[in-house]
C-alpha positions, 0 to 999 in steps of 0.5 A: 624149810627150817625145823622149829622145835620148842626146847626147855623155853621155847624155840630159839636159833640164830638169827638170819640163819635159822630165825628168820622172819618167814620161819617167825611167821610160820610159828607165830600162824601156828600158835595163833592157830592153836589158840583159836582152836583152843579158847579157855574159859575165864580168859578173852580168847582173843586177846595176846601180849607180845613183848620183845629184849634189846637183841638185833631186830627183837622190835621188828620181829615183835612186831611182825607177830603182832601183825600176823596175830591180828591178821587172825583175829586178835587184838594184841598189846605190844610193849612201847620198848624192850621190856622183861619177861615176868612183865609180859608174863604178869600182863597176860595174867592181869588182862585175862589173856589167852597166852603172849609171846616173848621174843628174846633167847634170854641168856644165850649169846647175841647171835640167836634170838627166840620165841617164847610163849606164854600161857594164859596163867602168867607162865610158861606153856605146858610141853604139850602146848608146844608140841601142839603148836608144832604139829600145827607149823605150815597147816594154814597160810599165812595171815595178816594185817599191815602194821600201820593199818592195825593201829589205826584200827586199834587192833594193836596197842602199844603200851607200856606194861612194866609200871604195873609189874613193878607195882605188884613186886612192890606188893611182895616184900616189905618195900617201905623197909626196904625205903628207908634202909639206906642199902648201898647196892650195885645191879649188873644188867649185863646189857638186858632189858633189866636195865634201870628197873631197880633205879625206878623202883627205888627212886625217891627211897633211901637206897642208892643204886648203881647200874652197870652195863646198862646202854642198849648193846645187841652185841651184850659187849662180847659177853653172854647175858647170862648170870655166871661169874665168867659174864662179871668182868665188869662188875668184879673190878667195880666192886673191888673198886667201890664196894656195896652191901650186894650186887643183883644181877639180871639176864638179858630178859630179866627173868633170871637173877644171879649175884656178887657180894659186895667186895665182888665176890660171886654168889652162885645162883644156888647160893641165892635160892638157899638165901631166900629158902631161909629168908621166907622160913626164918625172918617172914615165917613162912611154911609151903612145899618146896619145888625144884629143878634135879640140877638144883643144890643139895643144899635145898634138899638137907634145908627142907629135911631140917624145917620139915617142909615138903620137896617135890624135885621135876625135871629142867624147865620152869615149866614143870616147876610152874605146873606145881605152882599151880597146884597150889601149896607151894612155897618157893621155886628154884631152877639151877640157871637163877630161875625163882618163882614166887606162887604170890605172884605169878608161876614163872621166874622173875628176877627182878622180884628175886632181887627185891626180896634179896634186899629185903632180906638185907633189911630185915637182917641187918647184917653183912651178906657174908656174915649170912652165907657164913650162917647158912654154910655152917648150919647146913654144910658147904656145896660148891657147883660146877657145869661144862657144856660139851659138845656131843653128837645128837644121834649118839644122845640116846645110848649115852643116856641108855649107858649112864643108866644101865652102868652107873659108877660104883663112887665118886670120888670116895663116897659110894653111889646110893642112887640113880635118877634118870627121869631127865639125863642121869644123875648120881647121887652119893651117900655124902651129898656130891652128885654127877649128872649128864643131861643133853639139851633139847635141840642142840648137839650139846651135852651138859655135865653138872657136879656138886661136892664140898669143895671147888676141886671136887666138883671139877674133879667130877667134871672129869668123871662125867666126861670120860663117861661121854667116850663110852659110846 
């Protein structure tokens, strides 16, 4: 049988080959194992939230977990249509449930999709969890109870869990600001669940909303959903064409945000997390320790040092970044791929939420967005990004990352390397700010290669370092 092995948010693989029902059917009885064995006090223990994306089969697969959860004692709410990540995240939370189940692979192409779970606080689930989950995979057999018959005996609902999530956002920011600001601004939906959220969350306001790529498309129309400037292909011309004050732009499971100026100009998902930084320190005066992924901007780290606030840095997954959260104390949290918590809310991303308090900002501020990254660039310096993802052998993971570590480079480019991390992949740092870090993914033969610098050329020069580096094993 197929090895299923959870990855940075939870397991994914392509569908008919890997991802099938009968390999769906064996995670799902091994997490319904799981919570059965491990009840949590203060939660309903037999309660779960299963939700699913606009991907090929996405509603079947939700609801062949919701039949297998029932079959093992459970009563389950499944969403009445594709549905965000943060809502089903949010749901668990408001209803006090064990954990829920996400079936989407977020921003990967159309041909994969995914299981992720998540735990009884509104969040990812510990690492532990998941390997817990896998130890248990083929233990037990199969149960379950018939779809038809489930609802008949209300062991499944079927419900509509976004209202309530688009209510508690509203809750964040300032929205009769944001009503009555007469903000022309455009949402990319890149063909995913987000799509027409910021219609109903604005309507009736003074904002006019203009949603792009928002017909249901499991093909994602030959592009990734992911919130990059390669995936804007569509919006850049519009924009162009018909300029806006922003355009937000969600993944396929709306957990991620990501963004272009109004000329179509793209922000990096960098820019944004240092945009909020100074939007909740500067214009809402708000102080807290700031939590974020090592692939995350300098920019944060040199934002931090100047207000005095505290940086905790973890490893690449929101799941570390939500177990800070719920240390409390925390502030804000960024991930290099768009990923934003907000601890007022629930310790996981939402980009649906990011995108509000983006608006927000807009609002208070009364200026152009340009004009803003201007302000923020010239306080705070300019950092300009770069990744390639390559393909490298899993069996060769291991002494590349031992070589990184043991033989760093003595510069990049012309500043002198002053610090190694290698607690995920290895990553340089150098005295100016410019760093290089190779990381693998967790169940890929792929290996990604980040760089930052002051400079577009500079980053891709880095680029270049990081793989030559990859020909030394």
């Amino acid at each position: 049988m197929s090895i299923i092995k959870f990855g940075t948010d939870g397991w994914r693989a392509v569908i008919a080959e890997d991802f099938t029902f009968a390999n769906l059917d064996r995670v799902s009885q091994a997490t319904a194992d799981y919570w059965k064995s491990h009840p949590i006090e203060g939660t309903h223990s037999r309660k779960v939230v299963v939700g699913y994306d606009r991907r090929f089969l996405s509603d079947q697969f939700g609801a062949r977990v919701a039949e297998i959860f029932v079959g093992n004692g459970f009563t389950v709410t499944l969403t009445a249509q594709p549905t965000p990540t943060p809502s089903v995240s949010f749901e668990v939370k408001r209803q006090k449930a064990i954990g829920g189940v996400m079936i989407t692979a977020s921003h990967n192409p159309a041909a994969f999709n995914g299981f992720k779970l998540k735990a009884w606080y509104g969040g990812a689930s510990e690492a532990s969890l998941c390997q817990a989950v896998e130890q248990l995979l083929d233990i037990n057999p199969i149960l379950s109870i018939p779809f038809a018959e489930a609802i008949k005996t209300r062991q499944i609902a079927i419900k509509d869990i976004r209202k309530a999530h688009y209510t508690a956002i509203k809750k964040l920011v300032n929205f009769e600001l944001i009503a009555t600001s007469e903000l022309k601004f455009a949402h990319e939906a890149l063909y995913g669940v987000g799509a027409g959220c910021f219609d109903e969350l604005l309507a009736g306001t003074t904002c006019q909303v203009s949603t792009i790529n928002a017909e249901h498309n499991p093909g994602f129309g030959g592009i990734s959903p992911e919130p990059i400037a390669k995936n804007y292909i569509h919006s850049i011309p519009f924009l162009q064409k018909q300029p806006h004050d922003i355009c937000l732009v969600t993944d396929g499971d709306a957990d991620r945000v990501g963004g272009l100026m109004g000329d179509g100009t793209p922000l990096s998902t960098h820019q944004i997390s240092c945009l909020l930084l100074r939007h909740y320190v500067k214009n809402r005066g708000m102080r807290g320790k700031v939590v974020k992924a090592l692939t995350t901007t300098t920019m944060v780290d040199r934002m931090c040092a100047s207000m005095g606030l505290e940086l905790v840095e973890t490893g690449v997954g929101f799941k570390y970044i939500a177990a800070e959260i719920l240390k409390g104390g925390v502030l804000l949290g960024f991930e290099e791929s768009g990923g934003i918590g907000f601890p007022k809310h629930i310790p996981e991303r939402d980009g649906i939420a990011a995108g509000l308090v983006l608006l927000e900002m807009l609002a208070m501020e009364k200026k152009p967005l340009k004009k803003i990254l201007a302000e923020l660039e010239k306080e705070y310096g300019s950092y300009r990004y770069a990744r390639i993802d390559a393909h490298f052998p899993l069996e060769k993971r291991t002494a590349l990352m031992d070589f990184c570590k043991n033989n760093p480079p003595a510069r990049l480019l012309k500043s002198s390397v002053t610090e190694v991390k290698s607690f995920d992949g290895v990553k340089f740092i150098a005295a100016d700010g410019s760093w290089l870090m190779l990381r693998g993914s967790g169940t890929e033969p792929i290996l990604r290669i980040y760089a930052e610098a002051g400079s577009d050329a500079d980053a891709a020069a880095l680029l270049k370092v990081g793989v030559r580096m990859t020909t030394r094993v």
